[in-house]
DSSP file (Angstrom, degrees, kcal/mol; ACC not computed):
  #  RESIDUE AA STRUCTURE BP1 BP2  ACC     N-H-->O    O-->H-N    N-H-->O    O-->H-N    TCO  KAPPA ALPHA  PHI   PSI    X-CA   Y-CA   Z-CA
    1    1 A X              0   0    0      0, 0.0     2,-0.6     0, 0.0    48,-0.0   0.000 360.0 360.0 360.0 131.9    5.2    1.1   21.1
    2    2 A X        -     0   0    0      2,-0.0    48,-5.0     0, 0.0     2,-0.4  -0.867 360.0-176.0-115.7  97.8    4.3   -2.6   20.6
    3    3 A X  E     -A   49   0A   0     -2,-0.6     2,-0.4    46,-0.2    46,-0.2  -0.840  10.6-165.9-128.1 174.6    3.2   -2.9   17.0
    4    4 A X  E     -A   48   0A   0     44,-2.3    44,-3.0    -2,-0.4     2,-0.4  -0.982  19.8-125.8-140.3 124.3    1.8   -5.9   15.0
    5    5 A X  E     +A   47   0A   0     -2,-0.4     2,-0.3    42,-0.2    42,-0.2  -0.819  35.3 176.3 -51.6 105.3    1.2   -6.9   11.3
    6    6 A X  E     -A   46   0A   0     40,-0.6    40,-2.5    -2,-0.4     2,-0.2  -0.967  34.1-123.3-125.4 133.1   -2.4   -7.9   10.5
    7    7 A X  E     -A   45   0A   0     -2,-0.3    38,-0.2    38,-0.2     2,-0.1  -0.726  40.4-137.9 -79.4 133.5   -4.5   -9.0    7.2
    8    8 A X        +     0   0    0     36,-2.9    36,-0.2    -2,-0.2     2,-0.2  -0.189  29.4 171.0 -50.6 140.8   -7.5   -6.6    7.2
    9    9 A X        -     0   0    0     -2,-0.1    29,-0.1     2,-0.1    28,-0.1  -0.926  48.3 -53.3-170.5-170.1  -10.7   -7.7    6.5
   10   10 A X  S >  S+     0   0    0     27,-0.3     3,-1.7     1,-0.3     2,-1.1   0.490 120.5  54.8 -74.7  -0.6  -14.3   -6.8    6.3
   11   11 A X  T 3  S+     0   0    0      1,-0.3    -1,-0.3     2,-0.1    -2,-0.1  -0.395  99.4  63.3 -83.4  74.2  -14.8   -5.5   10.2
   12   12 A X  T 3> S+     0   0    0     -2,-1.1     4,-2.1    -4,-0.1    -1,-0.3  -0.136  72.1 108.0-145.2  21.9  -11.9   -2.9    9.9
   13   13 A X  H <> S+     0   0    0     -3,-1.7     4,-2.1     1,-0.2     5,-0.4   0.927  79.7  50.7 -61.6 -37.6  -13.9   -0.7    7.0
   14   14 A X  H  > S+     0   0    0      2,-0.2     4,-1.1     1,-0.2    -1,-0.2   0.902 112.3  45.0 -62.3 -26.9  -14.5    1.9    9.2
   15   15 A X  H  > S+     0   0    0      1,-0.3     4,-2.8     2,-0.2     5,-0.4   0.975 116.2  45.1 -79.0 -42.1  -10.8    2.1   10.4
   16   16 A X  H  X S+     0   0    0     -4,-2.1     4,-3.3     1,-0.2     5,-0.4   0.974 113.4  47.6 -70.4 -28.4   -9.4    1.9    7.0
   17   17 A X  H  X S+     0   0    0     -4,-2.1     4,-1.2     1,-0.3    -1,-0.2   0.849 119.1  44.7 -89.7   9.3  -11.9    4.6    5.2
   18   18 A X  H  X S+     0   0    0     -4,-1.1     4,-1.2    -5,-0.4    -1,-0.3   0.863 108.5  52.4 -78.1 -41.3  -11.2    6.7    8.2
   19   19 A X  H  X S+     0   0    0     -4,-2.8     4,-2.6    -3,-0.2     5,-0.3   0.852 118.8  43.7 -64.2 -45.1   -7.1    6.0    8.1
   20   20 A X  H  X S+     0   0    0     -4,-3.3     4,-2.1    -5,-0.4     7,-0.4   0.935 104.9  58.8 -77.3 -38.0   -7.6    7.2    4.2
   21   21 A X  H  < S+     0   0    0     -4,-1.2     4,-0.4    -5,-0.4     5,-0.3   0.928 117.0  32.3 -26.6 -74.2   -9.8   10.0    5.0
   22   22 A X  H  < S+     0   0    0     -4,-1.2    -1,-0.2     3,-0.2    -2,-0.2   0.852 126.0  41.8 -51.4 -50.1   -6.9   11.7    7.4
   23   23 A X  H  < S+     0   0    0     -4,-2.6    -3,-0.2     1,-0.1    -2,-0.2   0.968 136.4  10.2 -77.6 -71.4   -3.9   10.5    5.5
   24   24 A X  S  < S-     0   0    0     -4,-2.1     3,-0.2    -5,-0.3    -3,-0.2   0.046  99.7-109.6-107.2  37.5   -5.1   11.1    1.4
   25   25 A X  S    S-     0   0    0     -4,-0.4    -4,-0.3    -5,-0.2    -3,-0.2   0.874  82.9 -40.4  43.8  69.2   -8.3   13.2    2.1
   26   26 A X        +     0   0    0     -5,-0.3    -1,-0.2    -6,-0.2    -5,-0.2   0.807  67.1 174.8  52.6  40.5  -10.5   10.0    0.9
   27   27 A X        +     0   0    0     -7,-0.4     2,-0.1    -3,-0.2    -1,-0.1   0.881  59.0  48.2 -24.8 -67.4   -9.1    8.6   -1.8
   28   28 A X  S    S-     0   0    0      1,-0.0     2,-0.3     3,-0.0    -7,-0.0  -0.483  77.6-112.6 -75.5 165.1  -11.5    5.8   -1.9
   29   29 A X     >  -     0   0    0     -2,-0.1     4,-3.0     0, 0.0     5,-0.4  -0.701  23.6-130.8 -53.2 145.5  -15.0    5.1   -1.9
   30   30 A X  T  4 S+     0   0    0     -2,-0.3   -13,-0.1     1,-0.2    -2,-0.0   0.480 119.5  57.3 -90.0  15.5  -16.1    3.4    1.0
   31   31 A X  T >> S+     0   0    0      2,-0.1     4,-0.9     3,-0.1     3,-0.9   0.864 112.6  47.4 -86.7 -59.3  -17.9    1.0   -1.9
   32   32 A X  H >> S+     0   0    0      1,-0.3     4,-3.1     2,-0.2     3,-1.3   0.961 108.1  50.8 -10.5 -86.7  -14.0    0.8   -3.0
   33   33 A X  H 3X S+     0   0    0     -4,-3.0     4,-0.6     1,-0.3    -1,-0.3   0.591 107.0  53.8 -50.9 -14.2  -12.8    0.1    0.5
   34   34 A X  H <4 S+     0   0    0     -3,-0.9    -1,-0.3    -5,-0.4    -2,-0.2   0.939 108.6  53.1 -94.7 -38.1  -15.6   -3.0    0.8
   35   35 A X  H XX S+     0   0    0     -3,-1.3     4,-2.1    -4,-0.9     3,-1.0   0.891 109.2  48.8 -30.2 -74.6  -14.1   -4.5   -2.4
   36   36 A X  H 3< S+     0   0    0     -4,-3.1    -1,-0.2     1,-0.3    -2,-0.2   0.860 110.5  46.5 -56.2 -35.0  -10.6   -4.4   -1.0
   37   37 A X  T 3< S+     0   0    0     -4,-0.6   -27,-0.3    -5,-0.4    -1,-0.3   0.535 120.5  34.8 -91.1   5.6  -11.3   -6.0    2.1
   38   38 A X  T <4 S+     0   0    0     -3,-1.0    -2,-0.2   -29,-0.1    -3,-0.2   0.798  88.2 106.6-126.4 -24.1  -13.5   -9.1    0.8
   39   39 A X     <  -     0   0    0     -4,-2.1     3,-0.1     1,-0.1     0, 0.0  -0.313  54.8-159.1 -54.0 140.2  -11.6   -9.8   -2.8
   40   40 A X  S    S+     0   0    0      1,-0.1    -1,-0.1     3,-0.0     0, 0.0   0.735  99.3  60.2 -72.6 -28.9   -9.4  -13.2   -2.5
   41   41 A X  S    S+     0   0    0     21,-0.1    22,-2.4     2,-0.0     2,-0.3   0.390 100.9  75.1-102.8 -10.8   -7.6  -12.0   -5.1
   42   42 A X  E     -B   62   0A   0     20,-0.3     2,-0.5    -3,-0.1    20,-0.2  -0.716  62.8-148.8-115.5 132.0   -6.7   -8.9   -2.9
   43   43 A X  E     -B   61   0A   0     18,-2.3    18,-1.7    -2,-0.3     2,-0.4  -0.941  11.4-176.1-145.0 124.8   -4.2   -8.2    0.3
   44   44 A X        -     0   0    0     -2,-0.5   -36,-2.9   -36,-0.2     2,-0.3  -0.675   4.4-167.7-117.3  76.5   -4.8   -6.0    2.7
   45   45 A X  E     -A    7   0A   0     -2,-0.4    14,-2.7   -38,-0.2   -38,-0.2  -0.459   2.2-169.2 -90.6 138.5   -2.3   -5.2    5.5
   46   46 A X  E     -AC   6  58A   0    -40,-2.5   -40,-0.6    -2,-0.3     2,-0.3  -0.377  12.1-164.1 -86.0 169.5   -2.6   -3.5    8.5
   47   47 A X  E     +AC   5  57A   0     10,-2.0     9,-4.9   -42,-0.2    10,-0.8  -0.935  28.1 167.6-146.8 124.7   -0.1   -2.2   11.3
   48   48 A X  E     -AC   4  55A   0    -44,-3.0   -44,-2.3    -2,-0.3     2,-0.2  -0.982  41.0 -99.9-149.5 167.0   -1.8   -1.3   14.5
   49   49 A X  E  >  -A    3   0A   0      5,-0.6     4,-2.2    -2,-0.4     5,-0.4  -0.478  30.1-142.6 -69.5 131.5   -0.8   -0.5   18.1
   50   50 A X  T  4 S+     0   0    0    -48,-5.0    -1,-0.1    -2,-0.2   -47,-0.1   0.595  92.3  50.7 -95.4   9.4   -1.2   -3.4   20.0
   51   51 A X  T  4 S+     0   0    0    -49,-0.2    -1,-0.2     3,-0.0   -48,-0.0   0.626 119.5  31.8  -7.3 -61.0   -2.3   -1.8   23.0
   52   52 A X  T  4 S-     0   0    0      2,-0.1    -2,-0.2     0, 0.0     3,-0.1   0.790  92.6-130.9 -89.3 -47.2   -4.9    0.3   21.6
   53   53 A X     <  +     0   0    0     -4,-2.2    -3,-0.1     1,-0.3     0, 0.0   0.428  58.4 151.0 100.4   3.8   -6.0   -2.0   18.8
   54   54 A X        -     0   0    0     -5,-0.4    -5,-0.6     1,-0.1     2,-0.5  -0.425  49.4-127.6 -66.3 156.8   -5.7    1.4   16.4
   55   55 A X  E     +C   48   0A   0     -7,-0.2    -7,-0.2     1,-0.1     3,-0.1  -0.912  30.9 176.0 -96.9 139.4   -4.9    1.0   13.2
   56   56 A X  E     -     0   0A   0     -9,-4.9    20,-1.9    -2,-0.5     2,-0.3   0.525  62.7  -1.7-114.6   4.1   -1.9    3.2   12.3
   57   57 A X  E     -CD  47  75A   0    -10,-0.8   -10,-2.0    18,-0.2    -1,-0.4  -0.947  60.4-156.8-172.5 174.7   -1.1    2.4    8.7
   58   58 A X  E     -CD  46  74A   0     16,-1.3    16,-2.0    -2,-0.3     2,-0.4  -0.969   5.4-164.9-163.6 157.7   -2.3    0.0    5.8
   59   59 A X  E     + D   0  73A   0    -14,-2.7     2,-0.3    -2,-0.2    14,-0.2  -0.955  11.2 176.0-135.9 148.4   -1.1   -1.6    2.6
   60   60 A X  E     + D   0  72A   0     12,-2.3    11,-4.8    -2,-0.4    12,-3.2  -0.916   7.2 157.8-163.4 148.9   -3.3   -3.2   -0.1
   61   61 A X  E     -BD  43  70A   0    -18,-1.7   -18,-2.3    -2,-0.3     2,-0.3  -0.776  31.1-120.0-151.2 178.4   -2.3   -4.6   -3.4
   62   62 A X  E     -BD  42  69A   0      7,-1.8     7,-1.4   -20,-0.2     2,-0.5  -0.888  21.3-128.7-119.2 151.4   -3.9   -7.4   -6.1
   63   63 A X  E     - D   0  68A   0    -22,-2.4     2,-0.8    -2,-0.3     5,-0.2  -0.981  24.7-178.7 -82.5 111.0   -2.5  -10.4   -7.1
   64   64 A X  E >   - D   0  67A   0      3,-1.7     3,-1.8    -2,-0.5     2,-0.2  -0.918  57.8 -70.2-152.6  80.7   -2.2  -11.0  -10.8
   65   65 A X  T 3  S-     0   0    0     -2,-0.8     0, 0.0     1,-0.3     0, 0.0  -0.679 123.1  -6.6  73.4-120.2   -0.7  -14.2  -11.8
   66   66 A X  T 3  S+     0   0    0     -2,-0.2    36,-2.5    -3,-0.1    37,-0.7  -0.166 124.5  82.1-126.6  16.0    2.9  -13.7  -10.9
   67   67 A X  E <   -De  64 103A   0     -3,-1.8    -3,-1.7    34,-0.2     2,-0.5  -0.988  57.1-149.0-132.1 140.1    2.6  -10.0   -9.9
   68   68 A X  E     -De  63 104A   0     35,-1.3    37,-1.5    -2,-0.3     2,-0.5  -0.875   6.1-163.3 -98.0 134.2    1.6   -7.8   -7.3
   69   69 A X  E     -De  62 105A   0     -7,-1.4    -7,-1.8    -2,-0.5     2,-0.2  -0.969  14.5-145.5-129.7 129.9    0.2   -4.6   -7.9
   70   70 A X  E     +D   61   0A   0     35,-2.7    37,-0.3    -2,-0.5    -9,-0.3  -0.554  22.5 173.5 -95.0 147.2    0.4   -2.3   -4.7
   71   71 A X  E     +     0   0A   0    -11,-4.8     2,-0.3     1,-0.4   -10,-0.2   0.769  54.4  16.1-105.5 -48.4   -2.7   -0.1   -4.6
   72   72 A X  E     +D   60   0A   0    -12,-3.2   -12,-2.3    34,-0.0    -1,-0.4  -0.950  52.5 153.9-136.6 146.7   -2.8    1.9   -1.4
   73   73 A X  E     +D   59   0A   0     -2,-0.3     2,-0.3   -14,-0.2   -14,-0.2  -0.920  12.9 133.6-159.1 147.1   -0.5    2.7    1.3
   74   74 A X  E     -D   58   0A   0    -16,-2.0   -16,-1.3    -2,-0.3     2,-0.3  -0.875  35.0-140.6-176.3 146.3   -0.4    5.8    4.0
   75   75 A X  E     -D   57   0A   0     -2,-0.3   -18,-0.2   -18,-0.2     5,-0.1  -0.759  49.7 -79.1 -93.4 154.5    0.2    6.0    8.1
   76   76 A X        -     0   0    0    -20,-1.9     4,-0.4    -2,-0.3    -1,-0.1   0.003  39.9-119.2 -34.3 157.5   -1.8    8.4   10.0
   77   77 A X  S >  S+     0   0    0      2,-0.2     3,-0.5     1,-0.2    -1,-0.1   0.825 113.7  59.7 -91.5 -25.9   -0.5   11.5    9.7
   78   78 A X  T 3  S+     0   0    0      1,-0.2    -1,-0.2     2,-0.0   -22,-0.0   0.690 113.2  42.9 -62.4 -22.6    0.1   11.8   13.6
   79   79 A X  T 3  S+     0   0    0    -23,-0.1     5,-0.4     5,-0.0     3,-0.3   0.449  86.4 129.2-112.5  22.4    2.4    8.6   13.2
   80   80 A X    <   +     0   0    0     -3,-0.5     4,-0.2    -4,-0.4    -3,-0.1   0.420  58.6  32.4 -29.8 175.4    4.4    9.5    9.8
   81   81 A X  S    S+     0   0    0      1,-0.2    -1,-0.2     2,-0.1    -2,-0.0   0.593  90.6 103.0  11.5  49.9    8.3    9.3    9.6
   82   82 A X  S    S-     0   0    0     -3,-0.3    -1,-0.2     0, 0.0    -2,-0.1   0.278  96.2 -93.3-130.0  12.5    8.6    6.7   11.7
   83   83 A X  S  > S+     0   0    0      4,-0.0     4,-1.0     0, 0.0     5,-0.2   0.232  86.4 110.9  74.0   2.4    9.1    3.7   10.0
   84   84 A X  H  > S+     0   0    0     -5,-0.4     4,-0.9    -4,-0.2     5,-0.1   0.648  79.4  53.7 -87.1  12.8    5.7    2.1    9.4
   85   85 A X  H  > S+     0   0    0      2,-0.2     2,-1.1     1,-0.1     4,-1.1   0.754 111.8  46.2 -81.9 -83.8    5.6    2.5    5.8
   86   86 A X  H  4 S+     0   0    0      1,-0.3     4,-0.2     2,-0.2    -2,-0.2   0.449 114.2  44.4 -50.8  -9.1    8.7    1.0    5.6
   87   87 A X  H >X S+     0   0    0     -2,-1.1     3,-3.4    -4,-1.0     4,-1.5   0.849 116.7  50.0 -99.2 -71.4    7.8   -1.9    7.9
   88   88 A X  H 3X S+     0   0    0     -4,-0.9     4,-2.2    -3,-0.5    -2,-0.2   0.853 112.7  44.4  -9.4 -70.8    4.4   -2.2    6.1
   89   89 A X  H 3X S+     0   0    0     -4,-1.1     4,-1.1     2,-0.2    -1,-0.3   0.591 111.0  57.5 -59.8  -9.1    6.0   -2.3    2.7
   90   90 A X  H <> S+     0   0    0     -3,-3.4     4,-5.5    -5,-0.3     5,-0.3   0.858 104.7  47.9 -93.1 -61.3    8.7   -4.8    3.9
   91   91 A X  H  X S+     0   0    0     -4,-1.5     4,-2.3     2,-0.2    -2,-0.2   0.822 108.5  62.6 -65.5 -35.6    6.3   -7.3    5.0
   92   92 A X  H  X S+     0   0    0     -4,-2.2     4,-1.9    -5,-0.4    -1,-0.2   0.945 103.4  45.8 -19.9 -79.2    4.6   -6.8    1.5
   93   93 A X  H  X S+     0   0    0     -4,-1.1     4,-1.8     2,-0.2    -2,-0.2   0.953 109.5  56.4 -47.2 -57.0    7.2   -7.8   -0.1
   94   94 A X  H  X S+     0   0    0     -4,-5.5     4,-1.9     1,-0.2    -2,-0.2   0.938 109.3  50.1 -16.8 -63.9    7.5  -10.6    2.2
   95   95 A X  H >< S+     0   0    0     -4,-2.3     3,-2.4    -5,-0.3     4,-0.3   0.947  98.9  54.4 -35.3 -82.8    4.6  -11.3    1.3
   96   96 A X  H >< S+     0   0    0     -4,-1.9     3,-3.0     1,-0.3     4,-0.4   0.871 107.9  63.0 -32.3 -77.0    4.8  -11.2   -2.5
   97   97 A X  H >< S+     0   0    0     -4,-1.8     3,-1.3     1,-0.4    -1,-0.3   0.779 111.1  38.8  -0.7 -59.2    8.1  -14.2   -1.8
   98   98 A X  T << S+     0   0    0     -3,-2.4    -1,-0.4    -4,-1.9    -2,-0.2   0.242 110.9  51.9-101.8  10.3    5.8  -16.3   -0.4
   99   99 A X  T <  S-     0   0    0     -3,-3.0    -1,-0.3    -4,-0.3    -2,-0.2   0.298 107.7-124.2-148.0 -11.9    3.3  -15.7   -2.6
  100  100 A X    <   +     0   0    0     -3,-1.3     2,-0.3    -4,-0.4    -3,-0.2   0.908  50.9 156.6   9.1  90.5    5.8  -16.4   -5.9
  101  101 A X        -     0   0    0     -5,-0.2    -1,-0.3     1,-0.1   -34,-0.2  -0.596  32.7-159.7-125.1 156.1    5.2  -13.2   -7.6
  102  102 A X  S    S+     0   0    0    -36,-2.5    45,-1.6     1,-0.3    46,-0.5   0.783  74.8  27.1-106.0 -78.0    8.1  -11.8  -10.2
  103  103 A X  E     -eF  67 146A   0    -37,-0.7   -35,-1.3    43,-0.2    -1,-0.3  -0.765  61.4-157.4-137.3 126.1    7.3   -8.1  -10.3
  104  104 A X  E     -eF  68 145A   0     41,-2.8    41,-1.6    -2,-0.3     2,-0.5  -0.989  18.8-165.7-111.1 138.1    5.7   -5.7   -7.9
  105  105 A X  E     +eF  69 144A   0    -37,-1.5   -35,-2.7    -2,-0.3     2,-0.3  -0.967  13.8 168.3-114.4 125.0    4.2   -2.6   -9.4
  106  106 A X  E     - F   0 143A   0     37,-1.2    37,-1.2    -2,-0.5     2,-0.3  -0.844  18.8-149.1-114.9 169.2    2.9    1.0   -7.8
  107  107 A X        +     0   0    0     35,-0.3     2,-0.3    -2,-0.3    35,-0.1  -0.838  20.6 179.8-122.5 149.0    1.9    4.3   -9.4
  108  108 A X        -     0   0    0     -2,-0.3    33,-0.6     8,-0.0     4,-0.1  -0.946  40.1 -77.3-167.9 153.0    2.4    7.4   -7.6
  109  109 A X  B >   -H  140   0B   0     -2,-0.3     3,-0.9    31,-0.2    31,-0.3   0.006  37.9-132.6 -45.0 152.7    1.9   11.0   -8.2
  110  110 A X  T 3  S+     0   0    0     29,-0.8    -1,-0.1     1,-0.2    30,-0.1   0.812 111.5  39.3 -76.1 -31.5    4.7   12.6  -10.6
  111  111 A X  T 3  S+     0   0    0     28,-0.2     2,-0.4     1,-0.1    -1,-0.2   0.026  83.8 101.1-115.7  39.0    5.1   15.4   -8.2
  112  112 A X    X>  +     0   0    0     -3,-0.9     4,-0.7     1,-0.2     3,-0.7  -0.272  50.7 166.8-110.6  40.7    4.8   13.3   -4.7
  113  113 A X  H 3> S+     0   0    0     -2,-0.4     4,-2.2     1,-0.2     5,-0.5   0.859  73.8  48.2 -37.8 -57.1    9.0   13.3   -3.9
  114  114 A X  H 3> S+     0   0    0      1,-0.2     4,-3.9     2,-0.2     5,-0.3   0.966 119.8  48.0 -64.2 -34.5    9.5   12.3   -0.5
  115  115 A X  H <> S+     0   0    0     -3,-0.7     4,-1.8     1,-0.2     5,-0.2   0.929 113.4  45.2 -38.9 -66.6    6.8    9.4   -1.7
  116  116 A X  H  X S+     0   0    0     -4,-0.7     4,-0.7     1,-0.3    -2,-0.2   0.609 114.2  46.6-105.0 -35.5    8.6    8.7   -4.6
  117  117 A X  H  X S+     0   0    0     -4,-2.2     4,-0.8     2,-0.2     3,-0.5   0.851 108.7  62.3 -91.5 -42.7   12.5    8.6   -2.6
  118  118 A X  H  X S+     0   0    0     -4,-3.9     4,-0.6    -5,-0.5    -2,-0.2   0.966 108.0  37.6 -46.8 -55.1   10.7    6.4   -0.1
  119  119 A X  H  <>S+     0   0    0     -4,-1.8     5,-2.6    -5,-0.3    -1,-0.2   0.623 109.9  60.2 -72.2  -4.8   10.1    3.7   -2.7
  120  120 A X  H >X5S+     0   0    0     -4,-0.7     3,-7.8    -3,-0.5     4,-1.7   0.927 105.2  51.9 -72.1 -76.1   13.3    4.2   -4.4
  121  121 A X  H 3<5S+     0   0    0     -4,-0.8    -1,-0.2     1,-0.3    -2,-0.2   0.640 104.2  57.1  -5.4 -35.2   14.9    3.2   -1.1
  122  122 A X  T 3<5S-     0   0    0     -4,-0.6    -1,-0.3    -5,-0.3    -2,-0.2   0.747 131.7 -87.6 -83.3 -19.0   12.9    0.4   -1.1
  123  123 A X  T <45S+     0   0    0     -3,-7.8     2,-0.4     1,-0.2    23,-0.3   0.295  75.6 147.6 134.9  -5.3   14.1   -1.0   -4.6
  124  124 A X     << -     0   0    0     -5,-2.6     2,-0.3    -4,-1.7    21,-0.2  -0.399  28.2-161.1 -84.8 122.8   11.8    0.7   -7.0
  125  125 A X  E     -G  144   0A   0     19,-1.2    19,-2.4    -2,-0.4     2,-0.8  -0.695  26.4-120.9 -86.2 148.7   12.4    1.9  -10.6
  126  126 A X  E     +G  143   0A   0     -2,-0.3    17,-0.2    17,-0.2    16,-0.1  -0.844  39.8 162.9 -97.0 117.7   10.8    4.0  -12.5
  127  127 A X        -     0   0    0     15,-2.0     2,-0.2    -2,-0.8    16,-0.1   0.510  58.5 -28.2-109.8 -14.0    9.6    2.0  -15.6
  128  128 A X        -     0   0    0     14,-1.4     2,-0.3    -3,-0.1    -1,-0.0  -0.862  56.5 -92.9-168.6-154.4    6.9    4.4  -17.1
  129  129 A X        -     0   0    0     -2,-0.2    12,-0.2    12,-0.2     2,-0.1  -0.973   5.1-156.2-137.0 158.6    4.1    7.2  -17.0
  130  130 A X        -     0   0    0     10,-2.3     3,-0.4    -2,-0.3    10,-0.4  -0.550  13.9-146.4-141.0  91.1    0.9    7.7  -16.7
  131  131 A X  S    S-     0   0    0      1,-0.2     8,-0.1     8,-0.2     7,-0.1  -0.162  80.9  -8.4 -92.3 122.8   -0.8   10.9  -18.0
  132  132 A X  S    S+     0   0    0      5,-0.7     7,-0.3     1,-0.0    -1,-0.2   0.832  77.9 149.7  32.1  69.0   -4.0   12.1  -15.8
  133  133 A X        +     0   0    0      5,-1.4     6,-0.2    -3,-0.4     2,-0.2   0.396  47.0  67.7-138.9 -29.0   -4.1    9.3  -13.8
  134  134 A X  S    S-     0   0    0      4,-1.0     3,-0.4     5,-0.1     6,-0.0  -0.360  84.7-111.5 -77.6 170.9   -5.5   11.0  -10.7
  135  135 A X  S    S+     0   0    0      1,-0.2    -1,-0.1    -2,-0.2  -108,-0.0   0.998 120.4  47.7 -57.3 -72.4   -8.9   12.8   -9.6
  136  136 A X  S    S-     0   0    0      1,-0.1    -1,-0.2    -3,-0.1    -4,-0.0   0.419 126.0 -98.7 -63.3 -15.9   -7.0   16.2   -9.6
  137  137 A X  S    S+     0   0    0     -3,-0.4    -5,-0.7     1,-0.2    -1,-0.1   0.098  74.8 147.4 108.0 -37.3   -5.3   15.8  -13.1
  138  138 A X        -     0   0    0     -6,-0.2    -5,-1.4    -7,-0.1    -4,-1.0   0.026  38.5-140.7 -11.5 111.3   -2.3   14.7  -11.6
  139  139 A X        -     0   0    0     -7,-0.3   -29,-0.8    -6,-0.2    -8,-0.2  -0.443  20.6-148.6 -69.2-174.0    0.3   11.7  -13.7
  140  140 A X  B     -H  109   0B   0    -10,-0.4   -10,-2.3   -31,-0.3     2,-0.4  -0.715  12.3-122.7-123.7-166.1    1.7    9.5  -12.0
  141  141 A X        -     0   0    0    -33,-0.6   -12,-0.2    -2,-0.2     2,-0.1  -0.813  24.3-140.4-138.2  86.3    4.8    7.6  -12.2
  142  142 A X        -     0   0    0     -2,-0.4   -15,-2.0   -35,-0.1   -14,-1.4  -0.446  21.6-160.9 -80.3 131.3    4.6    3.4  -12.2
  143  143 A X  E     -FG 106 126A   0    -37,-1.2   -37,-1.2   -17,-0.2     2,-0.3  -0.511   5.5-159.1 -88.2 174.1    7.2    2.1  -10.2
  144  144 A X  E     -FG 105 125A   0    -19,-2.4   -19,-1.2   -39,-0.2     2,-0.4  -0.886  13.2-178.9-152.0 140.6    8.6   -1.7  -10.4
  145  145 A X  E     -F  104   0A   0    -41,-1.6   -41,-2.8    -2,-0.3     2,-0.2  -0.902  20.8-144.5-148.1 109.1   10.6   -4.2   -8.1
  146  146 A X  E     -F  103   0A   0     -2,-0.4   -43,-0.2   -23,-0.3   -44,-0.1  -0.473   8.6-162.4 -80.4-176.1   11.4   -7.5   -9.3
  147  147 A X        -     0   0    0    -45,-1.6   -44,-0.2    -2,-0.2    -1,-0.1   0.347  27.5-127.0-153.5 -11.0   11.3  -10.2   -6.6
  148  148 A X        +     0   0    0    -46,-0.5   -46,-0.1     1,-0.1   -45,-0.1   0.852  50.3 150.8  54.8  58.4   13.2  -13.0   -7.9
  149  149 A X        +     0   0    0    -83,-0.1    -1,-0.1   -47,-0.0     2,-0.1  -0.010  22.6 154.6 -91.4  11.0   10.9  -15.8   -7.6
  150  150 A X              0   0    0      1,-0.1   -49,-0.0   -48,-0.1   -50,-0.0  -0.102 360.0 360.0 -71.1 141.9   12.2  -17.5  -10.4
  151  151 A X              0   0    0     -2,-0.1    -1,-0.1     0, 0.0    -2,-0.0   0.579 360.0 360.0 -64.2 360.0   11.9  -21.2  -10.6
């Protein structure tokens, strides 16, 4: 499979609120999702088949001064455990390098393991909580990554 890293923007709203629809049962609003692709302040990567032109995963974060804070990430659920989070999230970081950001931050559900051991893998601590933090009731759990940008 021949696949390719791309910044999102506003013609791939259908694809993203469709990718989140399948992966986290709609997470966003597609009011959300219009916000996220058009912000400058905002990055929004894709990973799609280059063959097909699908999209098969997405990343989006904000930029805030000298930090990134990752908002969304998920694959299709057909294309899971296969390494495009981790190629997604890799190129993220990249990103964030180039971008001379400190500290990357996520939240994720308190009870969401194999999330939560992906992002340890990745580099993440767990630095705090966050008490109902979801639709459902849910906490979460903010992780954090430094990035060593330091001057």
């Amino acid at each position: 499979m021949n696949l390719s890293i791309i910044q999102l923007d506003i013609m791939h709203l259908n694809e993203c609120l469709d990718l989140d629809q399948k992966s986290l049962n709609g997470l966003w609003s597609k009011s959300q999702w219009l916000r996220e692709l058009t912000d400058p302040k905002r990055i929004c990567l894709g990973i799609i088949e280059l063959g097909t032109k699908k999209l098969l995963g997405l990343c989006s974060a904000w930029l805030v001064i000298d930090e990134l804070q990752i908002t969304f990430i998920a694959v299709h659920p057909s294309h899971q455990r296969k390494g495009l989070g981790r190629f997604l999230l890799s190129e993220l970081i990249k990103l964030s390098k180039s971008l001379q950001t400190n500290h990357i931050y996520l939240e994720v559900k308190k009870n969401n393991e194999p999330a939560i051991a992906f992002y340890k893998s990745m580099g993440f601590k767990t630095v705090g909580n966050r008490s109902n933090f979801y639709k459902d009731g849910s906490d979460a759990l903010i992780l954090y990554k430094e990035t060593l940008n330091k001057s």
